[in-house]
C-alpha positions in Angstrom: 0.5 -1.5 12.0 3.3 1.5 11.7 2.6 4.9 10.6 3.8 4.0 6.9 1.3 1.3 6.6 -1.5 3.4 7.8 -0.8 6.2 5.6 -0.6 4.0 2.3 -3.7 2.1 3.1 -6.1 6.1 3.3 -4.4 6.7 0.2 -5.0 3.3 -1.4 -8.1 2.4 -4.1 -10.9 0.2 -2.8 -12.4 -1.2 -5.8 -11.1 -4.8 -6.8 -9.1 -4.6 -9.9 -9.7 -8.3 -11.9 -6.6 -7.7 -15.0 -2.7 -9.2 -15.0 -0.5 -9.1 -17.8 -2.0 -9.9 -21.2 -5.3 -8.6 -20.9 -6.7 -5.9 -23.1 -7.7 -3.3 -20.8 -9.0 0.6 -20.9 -7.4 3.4 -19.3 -10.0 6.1 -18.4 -7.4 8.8 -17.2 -8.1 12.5 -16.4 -6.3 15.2 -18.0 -6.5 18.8 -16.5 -6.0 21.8 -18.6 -6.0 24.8 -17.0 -9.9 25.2 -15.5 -10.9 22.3 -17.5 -11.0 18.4 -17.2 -11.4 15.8 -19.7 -11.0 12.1 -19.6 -8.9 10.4 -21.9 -8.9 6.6 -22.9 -5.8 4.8 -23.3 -6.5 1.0 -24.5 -3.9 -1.7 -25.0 -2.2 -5.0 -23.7 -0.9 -4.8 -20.0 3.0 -5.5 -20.6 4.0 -5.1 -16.9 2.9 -5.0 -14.2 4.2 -4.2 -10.1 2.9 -4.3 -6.9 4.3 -2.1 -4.5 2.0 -1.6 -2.1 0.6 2.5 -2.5 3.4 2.4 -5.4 2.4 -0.3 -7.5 2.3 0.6 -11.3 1.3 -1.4 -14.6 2.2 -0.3 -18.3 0.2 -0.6 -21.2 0.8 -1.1 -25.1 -0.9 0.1 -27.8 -0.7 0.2 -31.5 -1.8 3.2 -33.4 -1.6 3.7 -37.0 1.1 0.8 -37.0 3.2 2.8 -34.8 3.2 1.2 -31.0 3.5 3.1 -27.7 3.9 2.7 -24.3 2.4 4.6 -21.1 2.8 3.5 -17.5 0.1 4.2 -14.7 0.5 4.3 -11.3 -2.3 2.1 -9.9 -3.7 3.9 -7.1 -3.4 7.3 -8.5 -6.4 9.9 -8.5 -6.5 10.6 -12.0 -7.2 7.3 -13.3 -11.1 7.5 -13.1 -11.6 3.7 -14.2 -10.3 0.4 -15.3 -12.1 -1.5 -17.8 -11.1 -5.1 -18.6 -11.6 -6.0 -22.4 -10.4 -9.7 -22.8 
């Protein structure tokens, strides 16, 4: 194993994530404002989604109030406090 490798896999999430593109999945992300944290919930379809190793990213779309948006995550990053799978 290089140095690259080992430093990606300490920085890597250890919980099995079970979702691939199509699913209906939440987003429980946390947002810092100044002194205070909250954690925001982002729900929609996976559209995409990439594995890069430490990199790897997957984007989710939503509709709301008929308008649609679309957010991309990075999958191991520390803000994302869970991933829930819907359907």
């Amino acid at each position: 194993m290089n140095l690259l490798e080992s430093v990606e896999n300490e920085y890597m999430r250890i919980d099995k994530l079970d979702f691939s593109v199509g699913d209906l999945i939440r987003v429980n992300n946390r947002i810092r404002e100044g002194t205070k944290e909250r954690i925001q919930a982002y729900e929609g379809i996976v559209i995409r989604y990439r594995d890069r190793g430490l990199r790897s990213t997957f984007t989710v779309r939503r509709l709301a109030y008929g308008t649609g948006s679309e957010r991309t995550f990075p999958l191991h990053s520390p803000n994302i406090d869970s991933i829930q799978v819907l359907r």
